[in-house]
N, C-alpha and C positions, 0 to 999 in steps of 0.2 A: 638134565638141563633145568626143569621145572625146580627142581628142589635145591640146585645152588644158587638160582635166581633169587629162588623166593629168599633164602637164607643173605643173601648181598644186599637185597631191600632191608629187611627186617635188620641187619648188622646198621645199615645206613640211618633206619630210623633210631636203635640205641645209643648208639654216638653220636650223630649229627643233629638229630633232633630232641634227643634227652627222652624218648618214652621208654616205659615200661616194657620190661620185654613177655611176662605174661600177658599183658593185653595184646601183642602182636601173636602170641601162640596160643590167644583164646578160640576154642574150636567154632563157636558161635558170632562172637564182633569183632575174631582178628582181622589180623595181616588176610588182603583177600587171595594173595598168593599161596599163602599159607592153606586159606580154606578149600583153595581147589585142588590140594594135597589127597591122597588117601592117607591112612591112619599109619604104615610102613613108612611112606615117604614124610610126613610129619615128623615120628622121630626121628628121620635121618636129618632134615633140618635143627630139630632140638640138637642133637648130639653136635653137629657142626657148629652151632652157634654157640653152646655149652664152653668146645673148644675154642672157638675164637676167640670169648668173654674172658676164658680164665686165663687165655695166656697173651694177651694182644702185646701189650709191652715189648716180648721177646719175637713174635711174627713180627714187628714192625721192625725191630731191629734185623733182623734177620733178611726183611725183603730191602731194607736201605744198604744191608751189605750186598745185595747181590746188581746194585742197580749204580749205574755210572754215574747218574746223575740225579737228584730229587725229582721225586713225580711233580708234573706242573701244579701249580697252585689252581684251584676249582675240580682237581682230578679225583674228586672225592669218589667215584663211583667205581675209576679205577681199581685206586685202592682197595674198595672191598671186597673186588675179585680177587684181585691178588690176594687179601686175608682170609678168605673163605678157604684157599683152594691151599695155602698154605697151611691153613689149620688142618686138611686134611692129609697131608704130605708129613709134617711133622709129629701130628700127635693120635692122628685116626687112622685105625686098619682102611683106609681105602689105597688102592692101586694106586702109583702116581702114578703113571698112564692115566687114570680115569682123570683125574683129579689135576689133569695139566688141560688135555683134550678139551676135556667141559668147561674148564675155565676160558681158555683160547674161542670155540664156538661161541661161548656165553659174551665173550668181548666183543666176536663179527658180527653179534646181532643187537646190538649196541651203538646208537650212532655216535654215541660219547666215547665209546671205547674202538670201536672199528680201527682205529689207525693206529691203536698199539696194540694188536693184535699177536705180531712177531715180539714185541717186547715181552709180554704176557709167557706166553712161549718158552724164550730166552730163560728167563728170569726163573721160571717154576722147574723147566727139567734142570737145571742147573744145582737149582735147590735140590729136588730129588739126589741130583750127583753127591750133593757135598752134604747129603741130610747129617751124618751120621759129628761131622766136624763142624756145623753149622750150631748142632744144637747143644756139645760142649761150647761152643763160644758163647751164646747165649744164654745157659743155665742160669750163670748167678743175677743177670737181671731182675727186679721185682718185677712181681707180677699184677702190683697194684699200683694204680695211676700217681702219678708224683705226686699231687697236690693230696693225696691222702695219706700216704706213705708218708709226707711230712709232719701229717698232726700226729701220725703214730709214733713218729719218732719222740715228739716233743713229749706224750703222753707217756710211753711205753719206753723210751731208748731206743738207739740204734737196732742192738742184738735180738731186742723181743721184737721189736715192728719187723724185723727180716723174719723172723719164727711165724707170727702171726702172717706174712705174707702167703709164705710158703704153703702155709695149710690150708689155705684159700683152694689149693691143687688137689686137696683128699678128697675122695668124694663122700658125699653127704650122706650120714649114717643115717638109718629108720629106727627110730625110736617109739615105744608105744607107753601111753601111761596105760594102767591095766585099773578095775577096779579094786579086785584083792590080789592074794597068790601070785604075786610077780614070782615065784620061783617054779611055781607049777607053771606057768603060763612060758616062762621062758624055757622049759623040758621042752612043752606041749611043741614051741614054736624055733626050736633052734638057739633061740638065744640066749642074752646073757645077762645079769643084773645090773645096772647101773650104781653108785651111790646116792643118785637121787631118788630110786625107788622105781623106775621105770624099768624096762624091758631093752635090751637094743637087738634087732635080727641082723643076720649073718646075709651074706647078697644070696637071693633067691629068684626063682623063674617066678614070675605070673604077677597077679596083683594083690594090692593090699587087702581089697574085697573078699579075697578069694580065700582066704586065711585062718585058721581055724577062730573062735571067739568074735570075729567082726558081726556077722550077721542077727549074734544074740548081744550085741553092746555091750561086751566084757573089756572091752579095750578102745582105745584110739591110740590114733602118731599125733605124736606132741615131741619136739626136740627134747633132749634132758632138760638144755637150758630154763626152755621158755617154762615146762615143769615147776622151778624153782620159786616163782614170786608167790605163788597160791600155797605154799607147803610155808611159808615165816610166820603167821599167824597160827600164834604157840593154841587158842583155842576156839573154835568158831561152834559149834554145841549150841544149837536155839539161837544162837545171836542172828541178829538183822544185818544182810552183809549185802554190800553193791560191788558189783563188778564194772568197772566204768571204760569203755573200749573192748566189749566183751568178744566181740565176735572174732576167732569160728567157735567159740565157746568152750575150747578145752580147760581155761581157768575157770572158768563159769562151772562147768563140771565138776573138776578138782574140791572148788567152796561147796556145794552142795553135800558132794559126800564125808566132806569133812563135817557135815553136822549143820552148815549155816542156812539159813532161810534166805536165798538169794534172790537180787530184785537185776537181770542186767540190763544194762545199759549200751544202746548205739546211734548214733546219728540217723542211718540208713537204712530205710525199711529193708532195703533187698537185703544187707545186712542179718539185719534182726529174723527173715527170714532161715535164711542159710543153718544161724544158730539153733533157729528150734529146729529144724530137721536134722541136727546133730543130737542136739539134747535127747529127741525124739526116739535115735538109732539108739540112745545111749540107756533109753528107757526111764530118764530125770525131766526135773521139772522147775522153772524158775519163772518168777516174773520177770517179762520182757516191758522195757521201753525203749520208742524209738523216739532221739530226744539231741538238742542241742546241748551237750553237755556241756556249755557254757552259760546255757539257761534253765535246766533240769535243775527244780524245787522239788523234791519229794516233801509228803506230808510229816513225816516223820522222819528224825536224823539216825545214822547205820551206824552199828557197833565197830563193821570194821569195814574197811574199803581197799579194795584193789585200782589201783588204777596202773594200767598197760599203756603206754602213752602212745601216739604214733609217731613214729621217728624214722631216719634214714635207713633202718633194716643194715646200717653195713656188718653188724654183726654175723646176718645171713650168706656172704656171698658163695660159700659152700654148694648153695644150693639155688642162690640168685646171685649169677658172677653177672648179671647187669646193672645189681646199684651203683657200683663204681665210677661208673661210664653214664648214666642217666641220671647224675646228682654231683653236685658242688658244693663248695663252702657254705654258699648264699642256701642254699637249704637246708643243711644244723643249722646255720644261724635261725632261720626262720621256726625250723622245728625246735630249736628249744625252746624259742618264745613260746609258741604255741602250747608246748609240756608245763610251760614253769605258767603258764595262764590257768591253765588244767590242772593242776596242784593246786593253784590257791582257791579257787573255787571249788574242789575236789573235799579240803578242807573244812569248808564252810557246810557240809555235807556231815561231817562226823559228829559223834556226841563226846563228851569229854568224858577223856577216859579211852576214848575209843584207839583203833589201831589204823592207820593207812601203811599199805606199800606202793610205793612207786615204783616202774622198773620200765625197759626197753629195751630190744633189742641193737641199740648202736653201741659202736666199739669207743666211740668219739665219747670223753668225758664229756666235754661242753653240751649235749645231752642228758648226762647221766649226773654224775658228782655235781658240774659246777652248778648245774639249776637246783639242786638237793641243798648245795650247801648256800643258794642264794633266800632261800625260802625259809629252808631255817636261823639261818643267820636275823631275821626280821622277822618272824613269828615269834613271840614270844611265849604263846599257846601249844608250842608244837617244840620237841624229843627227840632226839635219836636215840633208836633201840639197836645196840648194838648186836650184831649176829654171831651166837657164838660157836666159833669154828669146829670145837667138838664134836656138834650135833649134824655135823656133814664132812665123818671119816670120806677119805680119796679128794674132800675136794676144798680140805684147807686152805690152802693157796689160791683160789677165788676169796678168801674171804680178806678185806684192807685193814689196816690197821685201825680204821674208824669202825670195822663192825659190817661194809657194808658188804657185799656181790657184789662181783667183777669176773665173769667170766669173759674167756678170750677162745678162739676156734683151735686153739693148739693147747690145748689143757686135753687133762683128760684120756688117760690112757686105757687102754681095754685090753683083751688078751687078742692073741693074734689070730686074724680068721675074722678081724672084727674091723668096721671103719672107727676109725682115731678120731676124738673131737668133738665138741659139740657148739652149739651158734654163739659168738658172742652175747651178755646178757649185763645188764645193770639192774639193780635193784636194793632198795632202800627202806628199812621199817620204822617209822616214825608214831610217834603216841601224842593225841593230843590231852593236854594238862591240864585245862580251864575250858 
């Protein structure tokens, strides 16, 4: 009972009120439902939620078929029962027995929901009845919200925006960048070699912790993707390099051992925190600053610069099917401004001559390309360096005809035994001239 409650809260806050769904499954300042969880029944909310997230689309279709009439308008809480209990009926080994019962209880003790109690009921064994015809009728439905589905389309076309949908549905492969011997490290550990130079593991019991090479910093998880922006900079050897949106610091690492003299950069000290106890596992060293990168003067301007913007994450939803649902228009719009503010100052940071890359993880160009091509367009100081596609056999087809990165979560094939895919990714290498 406790655990599809808490998960019908936690659903009510990613949709109805736009938050983050890690901050509700933070074990420390979440959902306080969540916290009076033990550590079994936590995941069983994750996993419920997991499911709800990645398929709501098609549960909602699925409980409007089964119901004579629309739920009343303000029946919001209803609703989440019903999709809780339905995510578990459709796409999760729980018993519908369980999974009807606790949702009906869960309604009686509800003064909002009490008096559709037998609807509740109705509606869920029915489903159970018809699970098997239910869920061919709904297959081809997307699984991502209209209003985003739409920029995909306009970006991507029709055919890709459904591809990219769909892969939303893989589950999220672990990826590790390694410091050497990705090939020995993927004997050592199961897996398999990326094109990007990384490791990927095969699904395994226990944790990441636990793993051979974690405890002596031979390795971290790093998606391939995100891997990608720290590897375009053809040489960093002695050069003076800022990582600018560094933290959890896996780019920050990447620069270092590529030879650079790294200084990074974050807003937030808890932040900047986090990172050096990373660097720390990792047995590396960088200067840290905690700094408004809109106001961050260093004394002296960087050979090369990274900058990791922060943006909508929809490239993630693999592994956060809550962006979707806790973000709108009105935030690309906002976040690009905020990247294309952070590029021009970012800028102002390099020595001529020098190299910047911009990247992030959204799918959404209006993030990516159009603020790249708006900056350079009116920079007259600043290049495009085009990327060339050679130098990254397997993953030609990210690379656009301008030279830049573009990965998308349906790229990316592995062998079988493996998860498909890796996060969506932008990224751009620019040289400044003067």
């Amino acid at each position: 009972m406790q655990v599809r409650a808490a998960a019908a809260k936690i659903l009510a806050a990613v949709v109805d009120r736009k938050l983050p769904l890690d901050g509700a499954l933070d074990n420390e300042h979440g959902n306080p439902a969540y916290k009076a969880l033990n550590e079994g029944d936590r995941a069983l909310v994750r996993a419920i939620l997991n499911a709800t997230l990645r398929h709501l689309p098609r549960i909602d279709a699925a409980i409007s078929r089964l119901l004579e009439s629309p739920l009343p308008e303000g029946a919001r809480a209803l609703h989440h029962v019903l999709a809780i209990a339905a995510a578990q009926i459709l796409y999760l080994d729980v018993p519908d027995h369980a999974a009807v019962d606790l949702a009906v209880e869960q309604s009686n003790q509800d003064p909002r929901n009490r008096r559709f109690a037998k609807l509740v009921n109705a509606v869920l064994r029915r489903l159970g009845r018809e699970k098997d015809h239910i869920l061919a009728e709904i297959g081809t439905i997307p699984v991502m919200p209209e209003w985003f589905l739409d920029r995909l389309e306009k970006a991507y076309g029709k055919e890709r925006a459904q591809s990219i949908s769909e892969s939303q549905l893989e589950p999220a492969a672990i990826d590790l960048t390694v410091k050497d011997d990705a090939q020995g490290w993927a004997g050592r550990l199961g897996g398999v070699v990326l094109p990007t130079g990384g490791v990927r593991l095969a699904a395994f019991q226990g944790s990441v912790p636990s793993l051979e090479g974690f405890a002596e910093g031979a390795w971290w998880v790093q998606d391939a993707a995100a891997s990608i922006p720290a590897q375009l900079f053809l040489d960093l050897a002695g050069k003076r390099v800022a990582d600018l949106c560094a933290a959890p610091g896996g780019k920050t690492a990447q620069l270092i051992l590529a030879g650079g003299n790294v200084t990074a950069v974050e807003q937030s000290e808890n932040r900047i925190k986090r990172l050096r106890a990373n660097l720390g596992r990792l047995g590396l060293n960088a200067e840290t600053v905690a700094s408004d990168l809109t106001k961050y003067e260093p004394a002296e301007l960087f050979d090369a610069i990274l900058l990791d913007a922060p943006c909508s994450s929809t490239g993630t939803t693999r592994r956060h099917p809550d962006v979707l649902w806790a973000k709108g228009p009105e935030d690309i719009a906002k976040l690009a401004a905020l990247q294309e503010r952070l590029l021009r100052h970012a800028i102002t940071l390099l020595k001529p001559g020098g190299t910047i890359v911009f990247s992030n993880c959204s799918l959404d160009p209006a993030e990516g390309e159009e603020v790249a091509a708006r900056v350079l367009s009116d920079t007259p100081i600043l290049e495009r360096v085009a990327i060339e596609a050679e130098r990254w056999p397997g993953l030609e087809s990210a690379i656009s005809p301008l030279g830049e990165f573009r990965t998308t979560p349906d790229m990316l094939e592995v062998p079988s035994g493996y998860a498909r895919g890796l996060d969506g990714f932008y990224a751009v290498v620019m040289r400044r001239v003067a």
